[in-house]
FIMARTI-308781 format. One record per residue (C-alpha): residue in one letter; z, x, y. Coordinates in steps of 0.02 Angstrom, whole numbers, padded with zeros to 5 digits, always signed. Each point is the difference from the previous one (the first is absolute). Layout:
BEGIN
AZXY/...
//
This chain:
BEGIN
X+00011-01168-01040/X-00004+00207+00031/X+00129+00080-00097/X+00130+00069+00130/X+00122+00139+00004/X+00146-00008+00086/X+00018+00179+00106/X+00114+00125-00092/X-00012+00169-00006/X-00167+00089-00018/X+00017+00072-00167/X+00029-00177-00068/X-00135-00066+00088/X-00152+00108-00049/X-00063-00021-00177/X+00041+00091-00136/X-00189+00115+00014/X+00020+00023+00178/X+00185+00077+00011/X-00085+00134-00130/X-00133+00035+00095/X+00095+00010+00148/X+00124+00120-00091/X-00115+00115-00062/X-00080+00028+00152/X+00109+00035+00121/X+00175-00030-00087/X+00142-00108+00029/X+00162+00010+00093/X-00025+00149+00127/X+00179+00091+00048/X+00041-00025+00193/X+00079+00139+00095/X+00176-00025+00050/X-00025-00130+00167/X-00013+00086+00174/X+00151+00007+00118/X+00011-00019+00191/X-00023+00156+00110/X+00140+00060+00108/X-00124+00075+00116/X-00119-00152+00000/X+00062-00129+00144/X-00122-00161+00010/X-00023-00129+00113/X-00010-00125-00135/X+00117-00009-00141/X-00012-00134-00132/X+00030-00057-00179/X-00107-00103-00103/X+00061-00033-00151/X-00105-00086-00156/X+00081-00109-00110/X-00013-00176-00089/X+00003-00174+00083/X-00049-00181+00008/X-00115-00070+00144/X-00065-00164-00001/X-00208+00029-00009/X-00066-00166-00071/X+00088-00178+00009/X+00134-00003-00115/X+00065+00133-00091/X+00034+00163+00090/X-00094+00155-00079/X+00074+00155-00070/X-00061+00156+00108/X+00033+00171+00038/X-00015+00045+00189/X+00067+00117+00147/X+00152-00061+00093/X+00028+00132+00166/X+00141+00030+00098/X-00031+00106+00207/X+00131+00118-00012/X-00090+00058+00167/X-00131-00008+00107/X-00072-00153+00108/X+00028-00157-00055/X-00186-00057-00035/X+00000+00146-00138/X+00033-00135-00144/X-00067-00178-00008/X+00037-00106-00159/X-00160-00126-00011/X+00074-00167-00011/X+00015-00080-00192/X-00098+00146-00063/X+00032+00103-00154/X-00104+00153+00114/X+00103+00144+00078/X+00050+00004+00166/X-00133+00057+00129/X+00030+00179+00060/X-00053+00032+00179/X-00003+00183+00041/X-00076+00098+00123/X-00089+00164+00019/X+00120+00144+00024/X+00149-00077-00056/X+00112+00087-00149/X+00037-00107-00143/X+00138-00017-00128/X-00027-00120-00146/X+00126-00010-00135/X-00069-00076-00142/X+00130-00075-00109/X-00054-00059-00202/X+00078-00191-00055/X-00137-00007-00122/X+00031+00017-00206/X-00144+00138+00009/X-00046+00149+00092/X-00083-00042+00164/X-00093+00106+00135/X-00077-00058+00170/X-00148+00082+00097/X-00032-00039+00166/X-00185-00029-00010/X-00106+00082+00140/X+00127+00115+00090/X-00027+00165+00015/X+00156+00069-00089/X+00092+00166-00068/X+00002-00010-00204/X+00157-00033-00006/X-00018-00168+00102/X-00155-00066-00080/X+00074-00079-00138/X-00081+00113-00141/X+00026-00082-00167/X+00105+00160-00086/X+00141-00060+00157/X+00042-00175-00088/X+00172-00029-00007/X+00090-00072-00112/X+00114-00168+00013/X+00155+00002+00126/X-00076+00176+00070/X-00073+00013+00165/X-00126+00132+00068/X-00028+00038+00181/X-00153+00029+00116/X+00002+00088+00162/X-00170+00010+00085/X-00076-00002+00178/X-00129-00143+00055/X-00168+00108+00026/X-00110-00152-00039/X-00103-00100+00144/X+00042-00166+00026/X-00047-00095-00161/X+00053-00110-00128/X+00068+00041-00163/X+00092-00020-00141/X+00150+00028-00137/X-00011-00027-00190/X+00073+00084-00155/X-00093+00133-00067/X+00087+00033-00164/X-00083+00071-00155/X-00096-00116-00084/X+00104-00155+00064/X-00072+00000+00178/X-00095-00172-00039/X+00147-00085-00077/X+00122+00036+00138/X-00127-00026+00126/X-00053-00201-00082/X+00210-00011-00006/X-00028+00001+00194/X+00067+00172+00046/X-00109+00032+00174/X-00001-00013+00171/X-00090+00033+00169/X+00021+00163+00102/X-00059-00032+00193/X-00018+00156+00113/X-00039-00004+00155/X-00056+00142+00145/X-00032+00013+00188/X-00178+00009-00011/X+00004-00173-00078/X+00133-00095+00085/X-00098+00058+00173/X-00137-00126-00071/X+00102-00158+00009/X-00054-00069-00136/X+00075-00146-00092/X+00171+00016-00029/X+00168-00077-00033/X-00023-00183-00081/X-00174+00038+00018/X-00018+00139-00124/X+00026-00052-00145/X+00004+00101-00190/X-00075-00078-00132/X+00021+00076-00203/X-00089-00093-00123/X+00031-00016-00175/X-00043-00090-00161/X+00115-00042-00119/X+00030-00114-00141/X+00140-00117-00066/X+00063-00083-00148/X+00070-00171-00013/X+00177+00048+00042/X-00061+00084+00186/X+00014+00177-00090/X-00134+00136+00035/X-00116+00020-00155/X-00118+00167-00029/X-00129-00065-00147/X-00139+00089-00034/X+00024+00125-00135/X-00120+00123-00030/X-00134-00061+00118/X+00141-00002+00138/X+00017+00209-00042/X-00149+00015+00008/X-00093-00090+00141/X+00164-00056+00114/X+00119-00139+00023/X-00088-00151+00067/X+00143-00150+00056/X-00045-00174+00005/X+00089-00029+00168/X-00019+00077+00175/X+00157+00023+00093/X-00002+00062+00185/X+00159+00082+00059/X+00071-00054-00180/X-00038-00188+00036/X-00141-00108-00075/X-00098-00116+00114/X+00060+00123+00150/X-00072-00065+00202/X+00040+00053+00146/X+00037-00091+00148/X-00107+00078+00154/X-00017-00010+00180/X-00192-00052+00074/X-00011+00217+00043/X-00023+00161-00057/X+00083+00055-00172/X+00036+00148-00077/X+00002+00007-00205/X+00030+00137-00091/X-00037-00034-00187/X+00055+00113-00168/X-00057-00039-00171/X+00135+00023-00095/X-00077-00065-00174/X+00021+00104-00150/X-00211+00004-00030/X-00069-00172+00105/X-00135+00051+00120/X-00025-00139+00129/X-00145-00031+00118/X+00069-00063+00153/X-00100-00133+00106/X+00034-00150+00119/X-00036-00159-00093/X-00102-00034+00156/X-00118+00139+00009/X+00091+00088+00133/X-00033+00199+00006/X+00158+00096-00020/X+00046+00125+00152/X+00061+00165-00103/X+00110+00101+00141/X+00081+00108-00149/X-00003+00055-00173/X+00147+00119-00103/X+00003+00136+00108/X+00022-00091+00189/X-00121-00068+00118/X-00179+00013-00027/X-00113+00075+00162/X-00057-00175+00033/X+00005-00166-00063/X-00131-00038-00135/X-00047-00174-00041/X-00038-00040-00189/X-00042-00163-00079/X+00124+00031-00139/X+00104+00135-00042/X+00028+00094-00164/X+00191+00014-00041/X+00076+00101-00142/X+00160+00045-00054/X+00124+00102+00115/X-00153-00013+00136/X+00058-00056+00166/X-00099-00097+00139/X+00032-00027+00167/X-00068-00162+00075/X-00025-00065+00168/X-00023-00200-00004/X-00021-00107+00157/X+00066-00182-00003/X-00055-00031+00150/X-00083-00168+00029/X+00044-00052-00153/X+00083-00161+00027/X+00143-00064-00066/X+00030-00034-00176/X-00152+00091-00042/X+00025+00108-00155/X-00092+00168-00061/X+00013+00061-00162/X-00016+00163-00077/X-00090+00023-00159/X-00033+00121-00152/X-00213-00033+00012/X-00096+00016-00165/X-00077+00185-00073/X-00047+00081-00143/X-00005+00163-00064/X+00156+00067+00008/X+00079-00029-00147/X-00112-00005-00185/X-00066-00171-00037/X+00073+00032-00185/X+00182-00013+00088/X-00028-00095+00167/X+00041-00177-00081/X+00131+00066-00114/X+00120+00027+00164/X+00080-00128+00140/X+00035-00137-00104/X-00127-00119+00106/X+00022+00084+00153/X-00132+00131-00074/X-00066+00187+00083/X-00145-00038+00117/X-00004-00173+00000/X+00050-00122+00196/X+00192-00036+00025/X+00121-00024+00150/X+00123+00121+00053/X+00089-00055+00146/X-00029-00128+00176/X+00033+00011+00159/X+00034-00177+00111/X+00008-00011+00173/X+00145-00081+00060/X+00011+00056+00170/X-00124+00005+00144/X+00027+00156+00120/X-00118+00075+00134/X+00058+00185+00017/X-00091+00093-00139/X-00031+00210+00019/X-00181+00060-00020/X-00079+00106-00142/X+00002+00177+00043/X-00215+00087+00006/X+00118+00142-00054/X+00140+00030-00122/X+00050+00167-00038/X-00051+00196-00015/X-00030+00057-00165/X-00034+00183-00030/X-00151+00021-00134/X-00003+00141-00122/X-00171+00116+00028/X-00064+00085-00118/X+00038+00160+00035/X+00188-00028-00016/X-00023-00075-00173/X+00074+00158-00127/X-00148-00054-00113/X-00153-00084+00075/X-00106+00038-00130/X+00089-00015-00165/X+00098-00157+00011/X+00157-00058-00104/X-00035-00115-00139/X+00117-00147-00037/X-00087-00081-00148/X+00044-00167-00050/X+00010-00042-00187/X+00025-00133-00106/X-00004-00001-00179/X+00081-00104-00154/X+00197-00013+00056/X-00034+00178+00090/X-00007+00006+00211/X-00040+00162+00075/X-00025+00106+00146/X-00120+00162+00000/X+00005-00033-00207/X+00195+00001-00013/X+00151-00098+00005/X+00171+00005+00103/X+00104+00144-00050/X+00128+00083+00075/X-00037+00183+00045/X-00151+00015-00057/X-00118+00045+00149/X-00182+00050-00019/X-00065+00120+00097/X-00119-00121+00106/X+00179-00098+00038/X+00071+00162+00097/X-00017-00012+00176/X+00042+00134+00152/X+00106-00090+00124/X-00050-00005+00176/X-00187-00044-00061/X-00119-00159-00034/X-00084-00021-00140/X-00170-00093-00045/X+00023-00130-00135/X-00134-00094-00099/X+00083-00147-00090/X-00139-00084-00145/X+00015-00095-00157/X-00037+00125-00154/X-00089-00066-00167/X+00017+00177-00096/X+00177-00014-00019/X+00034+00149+00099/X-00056+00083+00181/X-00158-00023-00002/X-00089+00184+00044/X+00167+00068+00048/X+00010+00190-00042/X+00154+00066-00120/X+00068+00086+00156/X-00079-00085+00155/X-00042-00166+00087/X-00099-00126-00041/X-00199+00041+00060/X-00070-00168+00023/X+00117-00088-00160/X-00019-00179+00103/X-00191-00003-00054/X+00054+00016-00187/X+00143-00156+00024/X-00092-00101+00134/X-00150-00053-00068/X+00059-00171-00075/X+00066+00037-00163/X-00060+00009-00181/X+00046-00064-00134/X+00187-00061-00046/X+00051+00111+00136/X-00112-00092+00126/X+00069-00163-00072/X+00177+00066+00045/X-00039+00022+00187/X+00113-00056+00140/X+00028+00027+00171/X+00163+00123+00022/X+00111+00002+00160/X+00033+00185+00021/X+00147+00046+00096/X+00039+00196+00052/X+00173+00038+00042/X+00052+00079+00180/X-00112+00011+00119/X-00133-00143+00040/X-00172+00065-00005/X-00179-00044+00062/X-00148-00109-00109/X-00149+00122+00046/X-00122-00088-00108/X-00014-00151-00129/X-00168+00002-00117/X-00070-00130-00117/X-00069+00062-00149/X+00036-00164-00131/X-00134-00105-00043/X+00078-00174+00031/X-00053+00001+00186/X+00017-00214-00020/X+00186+00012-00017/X+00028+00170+00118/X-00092-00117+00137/X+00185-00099-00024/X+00105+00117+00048/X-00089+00151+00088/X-00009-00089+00157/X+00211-00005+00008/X+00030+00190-00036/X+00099+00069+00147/X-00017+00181+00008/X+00022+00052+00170/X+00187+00040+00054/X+00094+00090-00112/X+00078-00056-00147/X+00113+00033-00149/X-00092-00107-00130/X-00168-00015-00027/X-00087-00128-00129/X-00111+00069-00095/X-00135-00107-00084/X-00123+00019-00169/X-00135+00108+00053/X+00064+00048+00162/X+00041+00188+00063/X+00088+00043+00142/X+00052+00163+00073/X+00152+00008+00105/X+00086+00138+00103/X+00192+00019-00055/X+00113+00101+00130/X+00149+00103-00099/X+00100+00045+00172/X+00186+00054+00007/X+00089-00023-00177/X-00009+00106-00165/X+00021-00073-00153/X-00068-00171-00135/X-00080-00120+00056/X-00076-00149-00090/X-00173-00080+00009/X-00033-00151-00115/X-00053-00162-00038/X+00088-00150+00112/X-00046-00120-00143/X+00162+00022-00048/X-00039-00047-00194/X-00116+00155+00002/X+00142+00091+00101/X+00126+00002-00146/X-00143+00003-00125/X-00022+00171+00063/X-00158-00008+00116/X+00138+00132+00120/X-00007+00176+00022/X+00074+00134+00141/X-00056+00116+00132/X+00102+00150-00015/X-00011+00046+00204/X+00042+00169+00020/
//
């Protein structure tokens, strides 16, 4: 049997070699400012507390589970602003809309400092949920911002200073739904017919309670759990309707990439990704899902007849995590390899469905003439090394900005995100941008550092931006023939998984508010290991 850890504190959990490292390379126990206050002069149309603290829910038979989650409270504002998802240990579901102000007072229960971020919205500084604003227990900090997002799906989570992964597998998260004109004039599925779906993996010890083994090899490569839950249950279906659904999905793993697929070959219809709606639908035979990605499906049960189930599964691939590691992880429900995640039954026959729209939404695309730097893009160079996780050759540390992380507001800037073998940025200048550094990291790897290869979901606060181009340059083509045909990279997105060998250049808006922002790993081992740094927008 694995040795399992019962889930304390981080410090207690890492080893002994990895807290040091940790320490020395970014250091340990950052000072928060004193928490924010509410503005006099701010008056929103939806006020409401959340408040994260301790508690019991029942997750497996038996023995409820200890867990940390959001409990909220609609001090105003219409009364679909806050769902609580039935038996769950997930936050409520936000629903929000574009234009509205919003208050959120953020109270601490917890026996450690805590921040949350709202992940995707285009936020002031102040509201983002930076890690040097953690508060500390029985304090409360408050976030006044207005809704300039499109209609989307996205998402809440801790993002305290090297404890985001902890507090996160405690269960501290939950759904953000916005919605806009532009989308609600497309009648799409809605009501008991959209439904949001997080999925998780987690493990358990004999007595029901959460367990986070792994050691060093969970530092280093991610926390793999040996159960899927869906909406915080295991074994999770959904009772349907013979019609038109709408399902909007959120991996909210620590590090688990899924592939999703119908267990009977049916294509998926992708109508949306992080950012909103796509242009138009795009069918895919599978579709490649990492963590804090979002994907918005449109599934037809029509016909099916009843009793008829369809499952959802995690498909086999390779590639994305080192071969060295990739059976170290899950605990039999290992990276890559065929699982379930959840079912759907018909139970009802109906005859009223609504029809797939030929066209979903506007999106305006970034030319190249409005890029601030078409020709000399910014690197983000993904590293990993022995117990050492970097971006553009360094680790998280507060105020300390690089030149190449200063960025004008009101501009967009030209990314190129690749892996990097020479354990820095690859042909990056002392004083400039990198000048073709994703030809130096992409080429497949050598050596240890090639052994050490993974894919990385890279997230970029603020803003979503546009994938303008995704390049293979590895030399496994056998296992990128597993996955390449499930990389979504039209719409516009928050998160983008990066894979070994792959570089991909991306254009990054930096409209309306001064100040840090972070960019980072979403494996959310490699998050607190350091693999974080901050654009200084100014």
């Amino acid at each position: 049997m694995r040795n399992k850890f019962a889930l304390t504190r981080r410090g207690f959990l890492m080893s002994a070699a990895a807290l040091a490292a940790s320490s020395d390379a970014f250091g340990v126990g950052m000072q928060p400012h004193a928490p924010r206050m509410a503005s006099e002069t701010f008056n929103p149309d939806v006020d409401l507390e959340l408040v994260c603290k301790r508690d019991l829910v029942p997750v497996l038979p038996g023995k409820p589970t200890q867990v940390w989650r959001y409990s909220g409270n609609l001090l105003k504002g219409p009364e679909q602003t806050l769902t609580a998802p039935p038996d769950s240990y997930l936050g409520p579901l936000l629903r929000l809309t574009k234009g509205q102000k919003v208050r959120i007072r953020l109270r601490n229960e917890l026996p450690e400092q805590t921040i949350t971020h709202w992940h995707g919205l285009h936020v002031p500084m102040d509201a983002d949920g930076h890690p040097m604003a953690a508060i500390e227990s029985g304090q409360t900090y408050v976030y006044e911002f207005e809704v300039k997002n499109r209609a989307s799906f996205n998402f809440y989570h801790p993002h305290t200073h090297e404890a985001t992964a902890t507090q996160v597998y405690h269960g501290l998260a939950g759904g953000i739904l916005i919605e806009d004109e532009e989308e609600r004039a497309l009648g799409l599925p809605s009501g008991a017919y959209e439904i949001p779906l997080v999925i998780q993996d987690r493990s358990f010890d004999d007595a029901n309670q959460l367990a986070y083994w792994g050691g060093m090899h969970r530092n280093m490569f991610g926390f793999y759990g040996e159960r899927i839950l869906v909406n915080g249950r295991p074994n999770y279906t959904i009772d349907v309707d013979s019609r038109t659904y709408r399902l909007r999905l959120l991996n909210g793993s620590n590090a688990r990439i899924y592939k999703l697929m119908w267990d009977d070959g049916t294509p998926l219809t992708v109508i949306g990704v992080d950012g909103g709606l796509l242009e138009k639908p795009e069918k895919r035979p599978y579709v490649m899902f990492a963590p804090a990605e979002r994907i918005d499906l449109w599934v037809d049960f029509s016909g099916r007849p009843v009793g008829s189930k369809l499952v959802m599964r995690s498909g086999e691939f390779s590639g994305l995590v080192p071969p060295m590691a990739q059976r170290m992880m899950g605990g039999g429900l290992f990276v890559g390899d065929d699982y379930p995640l959840f079912a759907a039954t018909v139970t009802r026959a109906v005859s009223d469905s609504p029809k797939l729209p030929e066209k979903l939404a506007t999106i305006r695309h970034s030319r190249r003439e409005e890029l601030a730097n078409p020709d000399r893009p910014r690197p983000i160079a993904l590293t990993m090394g022995h117990m050492q996780l970097a971006l553009n050759g360094r680790t998280y540390e507060s105020d300390n900005v690089m030149d190449i992380e200063r960025i004008p507001v009101g501009t967009t800037q030209l990314f190129e995100i690749y892996h990097d073998h020479g354990g820095g940025m690859g042909g990056m200048g002392m004083g400039g941008m990198g000048m073709g550094g994703g030809m130096m990291g992409g080429m497949g790897g050598m050596g240890m550092m090639g052994m050490m290869d993974m894919a990385h979901p890279v997230h970029l606060h603020g803003e979503p931006f546009e994938v303008l181009s995704r390049v293979y340059e590895g030399r496994d083509a056998d296992a990128y023939a597993t996955v390449r045909d499930g990389l979504i990279d039209s719409g516009l997105k928050d998160t983008v998984l990066v894979g070994p060998g792959e570089v991909i250049r991306i254009a990054k808006p930096f409209n309306d508010y001064k100040g840090r922002f972070m960019y980072h790993c979403h494996n959310l081992e490699h998050e607190d290991m350091g693999m974080m740094r901050e654009f200084s927008v100014e």
